[in-house]
N, C-alpha and C positions, 0 to 999 in steps of 0.2 A: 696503364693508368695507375698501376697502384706503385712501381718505382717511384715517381716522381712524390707521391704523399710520403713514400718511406725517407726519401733525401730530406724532404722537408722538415718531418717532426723529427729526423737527429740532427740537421741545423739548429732546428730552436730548443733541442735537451742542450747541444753542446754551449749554445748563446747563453742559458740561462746555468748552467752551471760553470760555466766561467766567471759570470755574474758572482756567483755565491761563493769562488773560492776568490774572489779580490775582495770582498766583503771583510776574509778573514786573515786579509794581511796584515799587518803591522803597518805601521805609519813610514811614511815615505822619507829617507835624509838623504839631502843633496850634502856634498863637501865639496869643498877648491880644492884644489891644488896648494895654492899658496891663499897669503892673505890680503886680501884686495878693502879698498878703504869706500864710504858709502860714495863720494863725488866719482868714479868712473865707471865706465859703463858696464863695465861688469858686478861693480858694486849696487849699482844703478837697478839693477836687472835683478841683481842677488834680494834685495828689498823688495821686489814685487812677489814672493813666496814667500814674504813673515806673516 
């Protein structure tokens, strides 16, 4: 009976400290490859992340 509490509460230490180190990331940048223009669908796509 008491395995199953100990899996438990270091799932939820590990859930929530995972939490707190993406907290303290830095901001996320996508790049291309190349230069892609806003009318294709990649451009298209690239516009829905500004």
């Amino acid at each position: 009976m008491f395995k199953p509490f100990v899996g438990v509460a270091l799932a939820a230490l590990f859930a929530v400290s995972a939490v707190a180190h993406a907290e303290d990331a830095g901001p996320i940048v996508i790049k291309f490859s190349h230069v892609v223009s806003d009318d294709t669908p990649k451009g298209k796509g690239a516009l829905l992340f500004k």
